[in-house]
C-alpha positions in Angstrom: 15.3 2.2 31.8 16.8 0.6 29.0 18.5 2.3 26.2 16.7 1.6 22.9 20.5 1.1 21.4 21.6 -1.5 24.3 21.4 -4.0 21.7 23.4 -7.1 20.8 26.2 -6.4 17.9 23.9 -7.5 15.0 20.3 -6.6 15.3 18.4 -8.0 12.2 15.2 -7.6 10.4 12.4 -9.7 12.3 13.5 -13.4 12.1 10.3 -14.9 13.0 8.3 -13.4 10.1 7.1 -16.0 7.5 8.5 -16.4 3.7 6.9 -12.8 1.4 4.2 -15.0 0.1 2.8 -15.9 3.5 2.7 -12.6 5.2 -0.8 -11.8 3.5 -2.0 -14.8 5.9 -1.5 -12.9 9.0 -3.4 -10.2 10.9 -2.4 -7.2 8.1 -1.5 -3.8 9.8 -0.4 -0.3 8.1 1.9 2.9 9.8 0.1 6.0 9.1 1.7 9.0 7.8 0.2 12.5 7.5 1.7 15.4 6.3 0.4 18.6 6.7 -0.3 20.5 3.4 -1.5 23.9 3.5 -2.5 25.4 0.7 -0.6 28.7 1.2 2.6 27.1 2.1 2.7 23.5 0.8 6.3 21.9 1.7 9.0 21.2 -1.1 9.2 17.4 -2.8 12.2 16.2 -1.1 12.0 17.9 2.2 8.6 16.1 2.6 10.5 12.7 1.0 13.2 13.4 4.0 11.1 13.8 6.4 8.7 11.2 5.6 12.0 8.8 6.0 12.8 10.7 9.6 9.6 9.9 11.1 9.3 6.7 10.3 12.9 5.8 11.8 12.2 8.4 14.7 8.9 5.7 15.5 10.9 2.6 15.5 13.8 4.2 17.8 11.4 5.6 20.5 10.9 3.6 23.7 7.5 3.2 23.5 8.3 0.5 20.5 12.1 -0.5 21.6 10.7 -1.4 25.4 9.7 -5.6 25.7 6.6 -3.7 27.4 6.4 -0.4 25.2 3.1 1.1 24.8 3.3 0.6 20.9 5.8 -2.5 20.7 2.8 -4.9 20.0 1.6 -3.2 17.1 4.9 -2.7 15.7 5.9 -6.1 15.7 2.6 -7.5 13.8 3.0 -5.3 11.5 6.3 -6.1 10.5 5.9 -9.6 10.7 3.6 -9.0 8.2 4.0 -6.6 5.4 5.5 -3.0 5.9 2.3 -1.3 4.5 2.6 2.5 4.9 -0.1 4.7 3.9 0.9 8.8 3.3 -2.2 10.9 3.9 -2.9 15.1 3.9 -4.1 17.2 6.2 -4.4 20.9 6.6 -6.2 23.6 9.0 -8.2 21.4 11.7 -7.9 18.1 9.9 -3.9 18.5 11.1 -5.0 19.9 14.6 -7.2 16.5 14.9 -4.7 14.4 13.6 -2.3 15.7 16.6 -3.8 15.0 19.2 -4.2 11.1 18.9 -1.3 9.1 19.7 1.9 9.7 17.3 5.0 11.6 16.9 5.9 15.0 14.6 8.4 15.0 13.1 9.7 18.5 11.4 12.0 19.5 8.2 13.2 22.8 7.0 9.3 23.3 6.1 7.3 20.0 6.0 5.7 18.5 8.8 5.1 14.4 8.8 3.0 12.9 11.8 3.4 9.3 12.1 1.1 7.0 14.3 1.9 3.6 15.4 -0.1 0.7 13.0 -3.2 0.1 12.8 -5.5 -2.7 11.9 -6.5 -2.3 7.5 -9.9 -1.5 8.6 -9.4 0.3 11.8 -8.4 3.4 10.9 -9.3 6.1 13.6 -11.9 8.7 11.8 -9.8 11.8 12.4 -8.0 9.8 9.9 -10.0 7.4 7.7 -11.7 11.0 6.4 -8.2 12.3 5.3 -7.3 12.1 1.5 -4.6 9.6 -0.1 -5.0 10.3 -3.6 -3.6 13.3 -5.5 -0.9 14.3 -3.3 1.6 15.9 -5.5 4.5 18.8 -4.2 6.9 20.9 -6.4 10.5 21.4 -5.0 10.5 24.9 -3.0 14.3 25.5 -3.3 17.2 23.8 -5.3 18.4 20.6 -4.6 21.7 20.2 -4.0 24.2 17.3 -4.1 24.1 15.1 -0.7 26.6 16.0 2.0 29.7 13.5 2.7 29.1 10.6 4.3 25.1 11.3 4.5 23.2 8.3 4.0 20.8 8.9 1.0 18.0 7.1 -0.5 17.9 7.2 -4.0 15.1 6.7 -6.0 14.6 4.5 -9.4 14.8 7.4 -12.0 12.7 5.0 -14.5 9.7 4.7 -11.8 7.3 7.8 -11.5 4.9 8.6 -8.4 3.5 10.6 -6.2 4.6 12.7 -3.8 2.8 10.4 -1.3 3.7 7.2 -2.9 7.0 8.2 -2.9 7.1 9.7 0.9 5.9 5.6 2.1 8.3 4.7 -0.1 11.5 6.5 1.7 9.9 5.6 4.7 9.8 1.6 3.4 14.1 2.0 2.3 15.0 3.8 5.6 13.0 1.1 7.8 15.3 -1.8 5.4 18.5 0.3 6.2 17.4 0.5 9.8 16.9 -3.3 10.0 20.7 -3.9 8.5 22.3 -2.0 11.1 23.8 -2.6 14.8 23.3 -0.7 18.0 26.1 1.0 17.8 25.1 2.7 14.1 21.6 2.9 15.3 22.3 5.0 18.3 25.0 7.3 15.9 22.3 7.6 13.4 19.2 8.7 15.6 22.0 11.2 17.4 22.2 13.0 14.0 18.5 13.5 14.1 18.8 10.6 11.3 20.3 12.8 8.8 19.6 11.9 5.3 19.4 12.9 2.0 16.3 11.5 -1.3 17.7 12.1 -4.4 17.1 10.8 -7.8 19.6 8.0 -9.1 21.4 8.5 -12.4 20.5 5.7 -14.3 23.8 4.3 -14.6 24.2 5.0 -11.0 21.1 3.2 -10.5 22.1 0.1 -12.3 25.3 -0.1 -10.3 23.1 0.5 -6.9 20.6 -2.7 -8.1 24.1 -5.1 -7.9 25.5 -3.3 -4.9 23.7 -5.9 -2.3 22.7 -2.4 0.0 18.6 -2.5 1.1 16.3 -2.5 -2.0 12.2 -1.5 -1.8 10.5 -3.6 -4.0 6.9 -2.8 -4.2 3.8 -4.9 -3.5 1.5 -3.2 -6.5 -1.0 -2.3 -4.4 -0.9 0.9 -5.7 0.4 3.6 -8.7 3.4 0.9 -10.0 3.6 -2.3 -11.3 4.3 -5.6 -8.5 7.9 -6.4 -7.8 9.1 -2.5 -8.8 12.5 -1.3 -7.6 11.8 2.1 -6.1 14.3 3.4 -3.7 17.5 1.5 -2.5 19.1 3.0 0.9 22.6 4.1 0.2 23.7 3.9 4.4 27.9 4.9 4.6 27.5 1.6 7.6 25.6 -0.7 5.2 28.9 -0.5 2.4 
């Protein structure tokens, strides 16, 4: 079998995808998140944001995507031909034991858990699914949060831009996806090794304006939801991509 990472040196974003304002022509497709939130235990902010990220990276590196014939590569590519539409929902008790046995990957942090399942049609959302809440997911941080690591790669998110805890977990997921499109085979295959090791933090806002010129993988958001069109939420800060 071939390696997911025996790539050529470059390996771009999708080239055949039209210009942004035709994507809304095509067949429209979303990635499904859930994260489990129990009431008792609900995961801290960022390690949900982290994770969130990790899942979404851990679906595009397996083989079932990376393979000409993987069992998901379809899917994956018409959705990102069209637009990257991710959609966080919650789950807890049954509703998460439901939503793990249909076809996806779990991904774990220090104490959230993200399930993501390869896209799916707008309006064909599976029912152990489509019942699940969007709205209204919110977290607290459940320990301090600490300066990233050396050489981590970090998403940092637009400290004049407020959401969600679920808007903002399809929004990490949205900047590590762009960061994941900039790099080679090589970096790929390092990054997934580290179990894509990353860090979410909140940009100073100086820091933030110097981010906005520094040319690295920007999230600029349809409006569908929470924020305003054209919003700069999260630009991916990858030590490869400087």
């Amino acid at each position: 079998m071939t390696s997911p990472f025996d790539a050529p040196a470059a390996v771009p974003a999708p080239t055949d995808a039209p210009d942004p304002a035709d994507r809304d022509a095509l067949p429209q497709y979303v990635l499904p998140l859930v994260v489990r939130l129990e009431r008792a235990t609900p995961p801290g902010r960022t390690d949900a944001l982290e994770t969130s990220a990790r899942a979404v990276l851990t679906l595009l590196a397996d083989s079932r995507v990376t393979e000409v014939d993987g069992e998901w590569a379809e899917r994956v590519a018409a959705w990102e031909d069209a637009r990257i539409r991710k959609v966080v929902r919650r789950a807890r008790g049954g509703e998460w034991r439901r939503a793990g046995e249909l076809p996806g990957i779990t991904v774990r942090g220090r104490e959230a858990e993200v399930r993501v399942f390869p896209p799916i049609p707008l309006d064909g959302w599976p029912k152990e699914l489509a019942k699940l809440q969007v709205s209204g997911t919110d977290l607290e941080e459940t320990a301090e949060v600490g300066e990233p690591g050396p050489g981590l790669p970090v998403l940092w998110l637009n400290p004049d831009v407020e959401m969600s805890a679920g808007k903002t977990m399809a929004q990490t997921g949205h900047a590590a996806q762009l960061a994941w499109w900039r790099l080679d085979g090589a970096q790929r295959k390092e990054w997934a090794e580290s179990g894509f090791a990353l860090a979410v933090r909140t940009a100073a806002p100086e820091a933030w304006e110097d981010l906005v010129r520094s040319g690295l993988p920007v999230v600029q958001d349809a409006g569908f939801t929470e924020i305003a069109p054209g919003s700069c939420t999260v630009i991916a800060e990858h030590p490869a991509l400087r």
